[in-house]
C-alpha positions in Angstrom: 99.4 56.5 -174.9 102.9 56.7 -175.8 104.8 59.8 -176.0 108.1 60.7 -178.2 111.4 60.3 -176.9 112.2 63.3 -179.2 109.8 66.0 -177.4 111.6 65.1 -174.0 114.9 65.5 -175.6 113.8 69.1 -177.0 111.9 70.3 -174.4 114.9 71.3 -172.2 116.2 73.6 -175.6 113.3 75.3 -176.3 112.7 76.5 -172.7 115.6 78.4 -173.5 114.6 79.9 -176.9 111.1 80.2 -175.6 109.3 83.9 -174.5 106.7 83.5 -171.5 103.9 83.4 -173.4 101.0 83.8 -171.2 98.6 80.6 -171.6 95.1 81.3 -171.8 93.0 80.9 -169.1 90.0 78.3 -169.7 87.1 79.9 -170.2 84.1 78.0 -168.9 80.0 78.5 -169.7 78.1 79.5 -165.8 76.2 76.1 -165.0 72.9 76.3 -162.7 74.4 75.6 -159.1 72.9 72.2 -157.9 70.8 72.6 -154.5 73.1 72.7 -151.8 72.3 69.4 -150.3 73.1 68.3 -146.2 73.4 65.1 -146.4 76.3 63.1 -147.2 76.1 61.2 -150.1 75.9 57.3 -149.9 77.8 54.9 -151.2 76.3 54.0 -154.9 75.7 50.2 -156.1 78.9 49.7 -158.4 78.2 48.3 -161.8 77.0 44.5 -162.0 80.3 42.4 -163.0 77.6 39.8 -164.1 74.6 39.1 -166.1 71.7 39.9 -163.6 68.8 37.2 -163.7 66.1 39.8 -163.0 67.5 41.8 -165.4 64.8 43.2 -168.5 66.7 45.5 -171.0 70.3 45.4 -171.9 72.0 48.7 -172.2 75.2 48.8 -173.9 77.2 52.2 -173.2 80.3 53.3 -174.0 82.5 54.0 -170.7 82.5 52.4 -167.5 81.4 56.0 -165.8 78.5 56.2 -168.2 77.4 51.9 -167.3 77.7 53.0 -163.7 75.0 55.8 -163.8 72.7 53.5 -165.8 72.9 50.7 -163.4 72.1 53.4 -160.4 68.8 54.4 -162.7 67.9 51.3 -164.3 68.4 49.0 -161.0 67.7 45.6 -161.2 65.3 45.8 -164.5 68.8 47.1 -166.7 71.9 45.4 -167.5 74.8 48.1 -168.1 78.0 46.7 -170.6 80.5 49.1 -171.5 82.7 48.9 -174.8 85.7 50.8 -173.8 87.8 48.4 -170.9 88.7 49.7 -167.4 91.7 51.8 -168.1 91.4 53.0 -171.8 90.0 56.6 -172.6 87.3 57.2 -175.1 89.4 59.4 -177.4 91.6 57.0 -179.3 90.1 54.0 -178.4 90.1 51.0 -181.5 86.7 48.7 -181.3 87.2 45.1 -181.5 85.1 43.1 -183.1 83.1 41.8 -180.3 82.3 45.7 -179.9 80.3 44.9 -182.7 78.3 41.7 -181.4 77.2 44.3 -178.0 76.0 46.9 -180.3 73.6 43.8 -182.3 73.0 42.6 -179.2 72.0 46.0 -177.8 68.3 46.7 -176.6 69.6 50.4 -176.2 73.0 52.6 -176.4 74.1 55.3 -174.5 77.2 57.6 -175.2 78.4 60.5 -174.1 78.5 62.3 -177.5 80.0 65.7 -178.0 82.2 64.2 -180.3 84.0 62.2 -177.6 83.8 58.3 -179.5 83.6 59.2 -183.2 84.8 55.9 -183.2 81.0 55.0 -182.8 79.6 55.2 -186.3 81.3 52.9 -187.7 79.3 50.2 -185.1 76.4 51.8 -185.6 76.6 51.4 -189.6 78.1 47.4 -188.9 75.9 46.2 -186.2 73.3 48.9 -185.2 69.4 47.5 -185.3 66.9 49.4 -187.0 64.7 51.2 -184.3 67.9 50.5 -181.7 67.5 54.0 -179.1 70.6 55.3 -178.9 71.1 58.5 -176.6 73.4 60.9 -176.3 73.6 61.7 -172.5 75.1 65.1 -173.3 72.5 66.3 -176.1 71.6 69.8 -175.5 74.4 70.9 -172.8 76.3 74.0 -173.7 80.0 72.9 -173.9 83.0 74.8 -173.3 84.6 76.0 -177.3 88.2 74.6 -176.7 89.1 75.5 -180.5 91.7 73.7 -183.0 90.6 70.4 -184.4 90.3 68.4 -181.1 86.6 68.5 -179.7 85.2 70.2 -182.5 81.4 70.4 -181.4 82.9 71.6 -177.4 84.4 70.1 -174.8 83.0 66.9 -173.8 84.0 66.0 -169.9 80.6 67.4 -168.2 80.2 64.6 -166.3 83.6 66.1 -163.9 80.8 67.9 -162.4 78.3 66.6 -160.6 75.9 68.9 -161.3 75.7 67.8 -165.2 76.0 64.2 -164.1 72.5 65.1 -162.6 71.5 66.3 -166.3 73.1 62.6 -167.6 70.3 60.4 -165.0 67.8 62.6 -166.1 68.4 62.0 -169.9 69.1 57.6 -168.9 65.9 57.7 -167.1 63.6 59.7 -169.8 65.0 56.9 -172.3 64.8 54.0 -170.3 61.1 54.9 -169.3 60.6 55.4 -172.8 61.8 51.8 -173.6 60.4 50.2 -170.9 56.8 51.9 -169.5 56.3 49.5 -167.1 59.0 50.3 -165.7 59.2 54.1 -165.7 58.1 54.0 -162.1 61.2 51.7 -161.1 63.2 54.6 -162.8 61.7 57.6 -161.6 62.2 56.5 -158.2 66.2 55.4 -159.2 66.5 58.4 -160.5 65.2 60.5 -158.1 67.1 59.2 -155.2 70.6 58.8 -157.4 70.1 63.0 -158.5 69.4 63.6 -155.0 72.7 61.6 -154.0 74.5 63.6 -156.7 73.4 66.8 -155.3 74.6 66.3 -151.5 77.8 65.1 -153.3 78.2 68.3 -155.2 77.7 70.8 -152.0 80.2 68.1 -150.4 82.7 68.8 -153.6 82.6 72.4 -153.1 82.9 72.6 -149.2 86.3 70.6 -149.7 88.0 72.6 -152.6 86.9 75.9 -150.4 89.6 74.5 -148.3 92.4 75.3 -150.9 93.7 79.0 -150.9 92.6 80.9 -153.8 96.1 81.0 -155.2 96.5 77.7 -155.0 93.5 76.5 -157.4 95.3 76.2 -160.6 95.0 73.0 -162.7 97.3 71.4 -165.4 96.4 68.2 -166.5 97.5 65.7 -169.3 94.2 66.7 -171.6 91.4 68.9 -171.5 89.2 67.3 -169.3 88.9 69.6 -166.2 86.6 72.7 -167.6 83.5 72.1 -166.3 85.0 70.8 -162.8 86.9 73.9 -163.3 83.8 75.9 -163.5 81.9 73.9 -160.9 84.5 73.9 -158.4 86.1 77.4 -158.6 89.6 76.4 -160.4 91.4 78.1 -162.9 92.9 75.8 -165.9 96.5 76.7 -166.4 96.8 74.3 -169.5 97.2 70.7 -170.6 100.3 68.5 -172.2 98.0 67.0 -175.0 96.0 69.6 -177.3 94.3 66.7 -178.9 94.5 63.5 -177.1 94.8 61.5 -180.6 98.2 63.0 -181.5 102.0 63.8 -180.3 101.9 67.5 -178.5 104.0 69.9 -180.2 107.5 70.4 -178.6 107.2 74.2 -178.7 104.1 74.0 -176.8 105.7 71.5 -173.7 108.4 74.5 -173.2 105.6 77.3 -173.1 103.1 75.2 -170.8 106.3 74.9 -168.6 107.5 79.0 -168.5 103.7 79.2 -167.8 103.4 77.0 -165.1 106.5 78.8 -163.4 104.9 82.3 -164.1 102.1 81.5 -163.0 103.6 79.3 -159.8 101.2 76.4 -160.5 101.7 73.8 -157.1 101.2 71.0 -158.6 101.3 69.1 -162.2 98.3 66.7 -162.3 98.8 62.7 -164.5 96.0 61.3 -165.4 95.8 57.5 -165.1 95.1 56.4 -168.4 98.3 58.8 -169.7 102.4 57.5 -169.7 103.8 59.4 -166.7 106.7 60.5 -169.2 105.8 63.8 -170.6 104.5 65.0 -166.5 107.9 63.9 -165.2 109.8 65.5 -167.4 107.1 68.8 -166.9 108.0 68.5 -163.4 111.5 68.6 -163.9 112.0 71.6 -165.8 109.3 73.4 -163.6 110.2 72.4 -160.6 107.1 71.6 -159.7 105.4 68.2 -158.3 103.9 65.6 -160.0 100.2 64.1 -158.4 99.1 60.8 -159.7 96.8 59.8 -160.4 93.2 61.9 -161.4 90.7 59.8 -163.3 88.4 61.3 -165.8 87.6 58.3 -168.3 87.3 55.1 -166.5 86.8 53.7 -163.1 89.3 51.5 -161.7 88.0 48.9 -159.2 91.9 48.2 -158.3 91.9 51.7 -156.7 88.5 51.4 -155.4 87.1 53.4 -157.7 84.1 51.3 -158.5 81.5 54.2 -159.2 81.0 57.5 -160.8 80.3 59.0 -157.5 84.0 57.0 -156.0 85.9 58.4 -159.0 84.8 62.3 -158.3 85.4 61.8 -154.7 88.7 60.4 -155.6 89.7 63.3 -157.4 88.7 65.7 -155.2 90.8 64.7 -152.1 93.9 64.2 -154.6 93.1 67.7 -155.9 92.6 69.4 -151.8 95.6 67.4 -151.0 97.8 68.3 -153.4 96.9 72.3 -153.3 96.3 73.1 -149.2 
């Protein structure tokens, strides 16, 4: 996502002109803690890179976090394709036509919804098959109001937290049972072991960021996508570079997210991996504070080892407890 030479270039001036506006807070909705689990959690199966022979349904989803939790619930009865490629982000993403031949081909579609791939009507209207299931994993969740005209029906990361990636396997194995009886039984028992999984790797979560002073948890990211690991976690949101994800972030805004991040002596300025580094670094240089690369919120990246859902929240969690202790 390329940024604007021209905000760099102003940013310096208006720190000047700017007053130290105080930045919000995110606000977050309380979430039902998961059951403190003991165990660790193991390793999950990472998503098939090939058609499986066994395999009875074909799910097409939209990201590769989302394909991951259906091939831990679905097994070897499910084949999980994603639309959007390792290292894009939902948000702005363009569909290609062979976008269109997965949705045709498609015995059922899951997305994330929330307004995160709007982008997804207009397959759905070209290629969609009449009776196709399509879920949305997040139906019925309360999201976060983040206000202006990006995210307009709530914020729509929940998966950052474990504990509603729980509430997404429940929803992939209520419609995969529902699509294939005979093989509910295969996907209650995915299912129950995967939400266990998640649960140990939420108490696991917590236990780590308890290791962080309290004046050290303060988060500011590239976009809004750390609420409800916020919430789940015990972090406060500082603020983000990108308001809405889909467009250039107001110049004036840069110089106030940096006179907050010094009032508010944030440690640490967070990049994203699927973000250009320019607008942190230059963050980082007028607050004089560090930049950590790189958090992952959209995509897995097998080239960082982050083959799984349960790999990418892991990942970010020691980046996050390194960075702040």
């Amino acid at each position: 996502m390329k940024r604007t030479a021209t905000l760099l270039l102003l940013l310096p001036l208006l720190l000047s002109a700017c007053g130290a506006g105080g930045a919000a807070t995110q606000a977050a909705p309380t979430a039902a803690d998961t059951a403190a689990a003991t165990a660790v959690a193991s390793e999950p199966t990472p998503v098939a890179p090939a058609a499986n022979a066994t395999a009875q349904i074909r799910a097409v989803t939209t990201m590769s976090v989302l394909a991951d939790m259906i091939t831990q619930v679905g097994g070897e009865r499910v084949l999980a394709e994603n639309i959007i490629p390792v290292g894009a982000g939902p948000e702005d993403y363009q569909p290609a036509p062979q976008d269109a031949q997965k949705i045709a081909e498609a015995d059922i579609v899951f997305f994330n919804g929330h307004g995160l791939e709007a982008w997804l009507n207009s397959l759905f209207e070209s290629a969609g098959k009449p009776g196709q299931p399509r879920v949305d994993v997040s139906a019925g969740l309360q999201a976060v109001d983040v206000g202006g005209e990006a995210f307009k029906e709530g914020n729509p990361h929940f998966w950052m937290s474990a504990a509603y990636g729980a509430k997404y396997a429940e929803k992939i194995r209520d419609a995969l049972s529902a699509l294939d009886p005979a093989g509910k039984a295969t996907y209650d028992a995915n299912a129950t072991s995967y939400i266990q999984q998640l649960s140990a790797l939420n108490a696991e979560l917590k236990q780590q960021a308890a290791t962080i002073p309290d004046a050290n948890r303060k988060l500011v990211t590239n976009h809004d996508a750390f609420p409800y690991f916020a919430q789940e976690y015990g972090f406060t949101v500082v603020g983000n570079i990108l308001g809405n994800p889909e467009s250039e972030p107001a110049a004036g805004d840069l110089a106030r997210l940096v006179q907050d991040i010094k009032a508010q002596s944030v440690k640490a300025i967070f990049s994203e991996s699927q973000f250009s580094p320019k607008l942190t670094d230059t963050l980082s240089q007028e607050a004089g504070v560090t930049v950590v690369a790189n958090l992952y919120t959209d995509t897995l990246d097998p080239e960082a080892d982050i083959n799984s859902y349960v790999d990418l929240l892991r990942y970010n969690m020691k980046t996050v407890v390194d960075a702040l202790t």
